[in-house]
N, C-alpha and C positions, 0 to 999 in steps of 0.2 A: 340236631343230628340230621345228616343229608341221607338222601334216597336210598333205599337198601334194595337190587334184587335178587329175588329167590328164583334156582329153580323149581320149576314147580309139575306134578303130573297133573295138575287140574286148574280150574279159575278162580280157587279162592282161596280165603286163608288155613280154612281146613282140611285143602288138598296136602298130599304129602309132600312132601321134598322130593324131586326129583335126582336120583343120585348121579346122573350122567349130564355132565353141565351142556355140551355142545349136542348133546341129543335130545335132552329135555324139553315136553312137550310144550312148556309157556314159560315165559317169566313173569312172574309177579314185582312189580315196582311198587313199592311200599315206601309214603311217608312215617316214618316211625312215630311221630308226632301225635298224629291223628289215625294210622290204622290202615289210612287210605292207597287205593292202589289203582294203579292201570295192568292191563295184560297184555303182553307180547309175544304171539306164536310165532312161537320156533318151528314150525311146517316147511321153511324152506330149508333150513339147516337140517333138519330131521333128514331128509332125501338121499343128503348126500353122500358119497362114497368117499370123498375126502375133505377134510378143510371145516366138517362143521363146527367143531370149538373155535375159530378161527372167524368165522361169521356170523355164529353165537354173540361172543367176543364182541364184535363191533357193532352190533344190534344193541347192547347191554350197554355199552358205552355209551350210545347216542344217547339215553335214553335220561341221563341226567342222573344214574344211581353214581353214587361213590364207594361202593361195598357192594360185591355178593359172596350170595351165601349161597353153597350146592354141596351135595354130596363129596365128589371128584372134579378136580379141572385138571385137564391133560396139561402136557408142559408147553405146549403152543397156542393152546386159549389163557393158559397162565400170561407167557410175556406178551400176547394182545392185552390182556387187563389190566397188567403192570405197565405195558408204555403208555395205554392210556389212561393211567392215574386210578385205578381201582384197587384198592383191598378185596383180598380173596382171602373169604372162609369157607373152612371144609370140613366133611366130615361131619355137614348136618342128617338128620336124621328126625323122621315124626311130622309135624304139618310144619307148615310154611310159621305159620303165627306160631307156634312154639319155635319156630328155629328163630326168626326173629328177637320175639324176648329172651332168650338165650344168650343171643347176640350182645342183646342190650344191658342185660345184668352181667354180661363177664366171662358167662358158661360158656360159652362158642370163640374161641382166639380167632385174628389173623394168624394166616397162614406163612412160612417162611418159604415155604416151596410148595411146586406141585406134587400132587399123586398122580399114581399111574403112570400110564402110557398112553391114554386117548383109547375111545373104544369105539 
């Protein structure tokens, strides 16, 4: 299974899920495999007054995941992830590592669209 990330309000896997994909505090990059992750703050996106799912987006992308998982992705960090080849799930909730195995047993779908509106 390839890289999953989450957003996340904290640096590990016990941190919650963070519900606001392009405002959320880090990402967590998670090998499913093994558990293992790296962390990406989101501090510059956090700032901004427009555009952060958007820069979220191509942060996340670089990053090697092929899937994230967040609460909400607006519909403009949506088709950033969709052009660059990511599955978006939503509508997580609880820590990072349960949204994960979630993910992995079934419980968490891809998404066919966005929520929201961006916040």
């Amino acid at each position: 299974m390839s890289k999953i990330a989450v957003s996340s309000q904290g640096d590990s896997l016990e941190s919650l899920v963070d519900p606001r994909f392009g405002r959320a505090a880090n990402f967590l990059v998670i090998d499913p495999a093994t558990m293992r992750f790296d962390v990406l703050s989101n501090s510059q996106a956090r700032g901004m007054g427009q555009g952060a799912g958007i820069q979220a987006a191509e942060m996340v992308a670089k990053s090697g995941a092929k899937t994230v998982i967040s609460g909400i992705v607006g519909p403009k960090a949506w088709q950033a992830l969709r052009a660059a080849g990511l599955d978006v799930v939503q509508e997580a909730t609880g820590s990072v590592g349960e949204a994960v195995k979630a993910f992995i047993e079934g419980r968490l779908k891809v998404s066919a669209e966005p929520m929201g509106g961006g916040w």
